[in-house]
N, C-alpha and C positions, 0 to 999 in steps of 0.2 A: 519559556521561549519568548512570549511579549514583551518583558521586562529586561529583557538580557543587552546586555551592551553589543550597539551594533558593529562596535570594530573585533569583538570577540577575544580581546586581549588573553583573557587565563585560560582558554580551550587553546590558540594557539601557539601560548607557550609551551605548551608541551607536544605539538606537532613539529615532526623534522622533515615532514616532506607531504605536500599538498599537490592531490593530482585531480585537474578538475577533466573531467573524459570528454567533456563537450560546453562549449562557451554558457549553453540554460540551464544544462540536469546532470546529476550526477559529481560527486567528488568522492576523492580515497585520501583518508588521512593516516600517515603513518606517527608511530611515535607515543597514540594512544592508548593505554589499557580501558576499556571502558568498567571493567570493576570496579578502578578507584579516581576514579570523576570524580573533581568535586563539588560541590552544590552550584557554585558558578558556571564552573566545564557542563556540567550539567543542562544548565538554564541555556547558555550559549549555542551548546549541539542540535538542542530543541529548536532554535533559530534558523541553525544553519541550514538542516532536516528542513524545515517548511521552505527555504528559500531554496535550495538545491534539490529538492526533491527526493533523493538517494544519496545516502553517504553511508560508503564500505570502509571496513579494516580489515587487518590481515590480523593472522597471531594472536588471533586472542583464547589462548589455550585455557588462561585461565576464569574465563567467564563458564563457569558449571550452572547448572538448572538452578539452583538457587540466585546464584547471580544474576543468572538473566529475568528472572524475576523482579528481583531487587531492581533491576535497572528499569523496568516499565513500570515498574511502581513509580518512581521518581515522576513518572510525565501521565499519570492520573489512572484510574482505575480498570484493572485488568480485566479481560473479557473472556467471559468461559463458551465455549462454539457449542452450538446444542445440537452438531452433530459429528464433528470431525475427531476422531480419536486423542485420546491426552493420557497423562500420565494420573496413577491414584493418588501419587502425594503432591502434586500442581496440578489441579483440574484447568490450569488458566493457559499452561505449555502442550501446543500444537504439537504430532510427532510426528511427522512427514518421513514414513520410510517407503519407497517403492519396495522393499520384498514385502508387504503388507498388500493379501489382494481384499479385494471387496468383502464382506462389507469394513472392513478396517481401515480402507484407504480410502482415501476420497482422490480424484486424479484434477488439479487446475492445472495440469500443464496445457500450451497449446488456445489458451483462452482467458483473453482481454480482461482484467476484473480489478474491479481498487475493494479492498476485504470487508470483509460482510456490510455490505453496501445496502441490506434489506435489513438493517438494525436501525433502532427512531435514534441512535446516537450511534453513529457506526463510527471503525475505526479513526482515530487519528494519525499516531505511527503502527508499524507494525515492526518487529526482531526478529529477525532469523539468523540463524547460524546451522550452519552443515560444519558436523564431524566426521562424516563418510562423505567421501565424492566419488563421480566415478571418475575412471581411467581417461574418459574423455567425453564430451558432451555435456548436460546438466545445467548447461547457461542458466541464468534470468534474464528479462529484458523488462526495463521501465518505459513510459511511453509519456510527454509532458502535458497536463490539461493548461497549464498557467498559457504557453506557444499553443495549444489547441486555441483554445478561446481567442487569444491575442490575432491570429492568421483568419478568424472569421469574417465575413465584410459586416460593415455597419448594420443593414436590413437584418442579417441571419445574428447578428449579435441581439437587437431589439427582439426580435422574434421568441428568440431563447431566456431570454432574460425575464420574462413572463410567462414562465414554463414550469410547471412540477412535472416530476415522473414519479410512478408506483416500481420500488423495488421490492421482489418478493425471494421466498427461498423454496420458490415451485422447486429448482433445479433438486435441491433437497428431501426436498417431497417426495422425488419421483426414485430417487434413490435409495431415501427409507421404505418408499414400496416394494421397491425392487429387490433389496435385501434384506430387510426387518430389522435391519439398527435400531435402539433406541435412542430415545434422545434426550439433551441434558438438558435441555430447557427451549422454550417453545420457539417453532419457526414461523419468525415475522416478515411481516408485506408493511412495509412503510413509503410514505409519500417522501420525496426530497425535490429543491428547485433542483432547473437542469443547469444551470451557473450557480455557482456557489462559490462564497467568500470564502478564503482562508484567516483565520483568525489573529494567525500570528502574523504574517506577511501582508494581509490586507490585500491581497490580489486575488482576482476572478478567475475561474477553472473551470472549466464543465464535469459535470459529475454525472454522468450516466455513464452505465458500460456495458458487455456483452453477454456475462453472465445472469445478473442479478437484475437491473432494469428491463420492467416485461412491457410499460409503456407509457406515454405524453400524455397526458391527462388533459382532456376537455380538445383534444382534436379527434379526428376519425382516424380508423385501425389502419388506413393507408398513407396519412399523412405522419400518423407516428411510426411506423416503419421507416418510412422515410428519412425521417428527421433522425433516428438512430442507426438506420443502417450509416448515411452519411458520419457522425460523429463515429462511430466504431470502425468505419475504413480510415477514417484520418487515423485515428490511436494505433491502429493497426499497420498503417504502410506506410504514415510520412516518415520515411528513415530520420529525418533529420530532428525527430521531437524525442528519437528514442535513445537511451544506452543500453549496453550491453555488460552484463556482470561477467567474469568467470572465475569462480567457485574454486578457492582452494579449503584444505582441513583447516578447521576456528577460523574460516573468516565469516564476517559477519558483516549482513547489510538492515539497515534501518531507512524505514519511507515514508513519507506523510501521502494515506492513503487518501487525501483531500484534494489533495490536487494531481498526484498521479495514478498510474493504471500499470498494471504488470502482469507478466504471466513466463511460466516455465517453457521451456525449449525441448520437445521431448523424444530427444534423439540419441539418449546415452544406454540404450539397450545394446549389449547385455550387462552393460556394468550398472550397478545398486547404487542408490543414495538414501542418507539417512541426517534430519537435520529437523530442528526440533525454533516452532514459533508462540512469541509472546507477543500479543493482540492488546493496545490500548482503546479502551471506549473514549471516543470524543465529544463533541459537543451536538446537539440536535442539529443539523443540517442549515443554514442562514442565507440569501439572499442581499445582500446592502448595494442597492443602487450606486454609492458613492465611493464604492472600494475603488480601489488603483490596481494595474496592472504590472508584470511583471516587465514588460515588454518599456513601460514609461519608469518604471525604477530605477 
């Protein structure tokens, strides 16, 4: 994604129709197979991804579990969840099916979270694609840190900017108590700034969220409530930071979980959904004073 040509010539060559949902976040590109990408289409997507935050396709029937593999391989090393269900022959693919009750399912709907955020290198992108949908309901919703950060006032940008949080996977904890899952490899609590650079875009985002950051490190337990409940009602209610996905069969959305925030909509009872995700490991979490904004881009 760093190295890719910023006008993005060989990814949109083969786009026939570009639909951006909102002027900061979010695009749909038609025209795409993401199967047969090719190393450049590739390199460029990873750009677009970091700069858009989310970017959907439709039809892609033919992207099967192998291939979706295949495709997260390309943008660095896959991440196996040490607690969420996966398949025996890809321990790396997520299987998100609601008729799966406890302990098989784990439920994010309903709650603010950028993915395994309590990893010392947590996600970059994340893949998903839904083969089942329901009848009706089953949204996503993305939320912008790049527009969080940038709407801060100076004082609360300074303030943050000299911030770690501890993210942990208590939430995990308490669910493997709850049910006696096993797990596939051990549940970590790691420190990360609460601004953090994006790598490929060079722009500032806030990285704490609602699920997984338990608190502000080196303030008091009322000042870090504080400072997060504020950050998680913006990600949560500025309409204007967020889009909205709606879910048809093989479509597929990819997000750079570095600068955005998402969570399911969980209103499509009694219809089932079944949709299966590929989790890239990213880079240790970074801090750069001199990064740029998206806002001055």
């Amino acid at each position: 994604g760093k190295g890719a040509d910023p006008e993005k010539k060989a990814l949109f060559a083969s786009v026939t129709k570009r639909i951006d949902y909102s002027p900061k976040i979010g695009t749909e590109l038609h025209g795409i197979k993401l199967s047969q990408l090719t190393e450049q289409q590739s390199e460029e997507l990873a750009a677009l991804i970091a700069e858009r935050g989310v970017v959907f396709f439709r039809n892609q029937d033919d992207l099967d579990t192998k291939e979706h593999v295949k495709l997260g391989a390309r943008w660095g090393p896959l991440h196996i969840h040490p607690l969420a269900p996966h398949g025996q022959e890809h321990p790396e693919v997520i299987v998100l099916d609601s008729r799966l009750s406890p302990p098989d399912r784990y439920n994010t709907n309903n709650s603010w979270h950028s993915d395994i955020s309590f990893e010392p290198a947590p996600a970059s992108f994340s893949i998903l694609k839904f083969d089942e949908i329901p009848e009706a309901g089953g949204d996503t919703v993305w939320s912008n840190g790049y527009q969080l950060y940038d709407d801060l006032s100076q004082p609360i940008k300074t303030l943050l900017e000299g911030l770690t949080a501890t993210h942990t996977s208590d939430i995990f904890r308490v669910f493997q108590a709850n049910t006696g899952r096993k797990t596939f490899g051990k549940l970590n609590d790691s420190e990360h700034p609460v601004i953090r650079t994006n790598p490929v875009t060079g722009w500032k985002s806030v990285f704490t969220n609602s699920v997984f950051t338990r608190e502000i490190n080196g303030v008091s337990p009322s000042e870090s409530k504080w400072i997060l409940e504020h950050l998680n009602n913006l990600i949560s209610k500025r309409l204007d930071y967020q889009v909205r996905f709606r879910w048809e069969k093989h479509s597929v959305a990819i997000w750079d979980n570095r600068s955005t925030f998402h969570t399911g909509v969980p209103d499509f009872k009694p219809y089932f959904r079944r949709g299966l995700r590929v989790t890239i490991s990213g880079e240790k979490p970074y801090y750069d004073p001199n990064s740029g904004t998206q806002v001055k881009a």
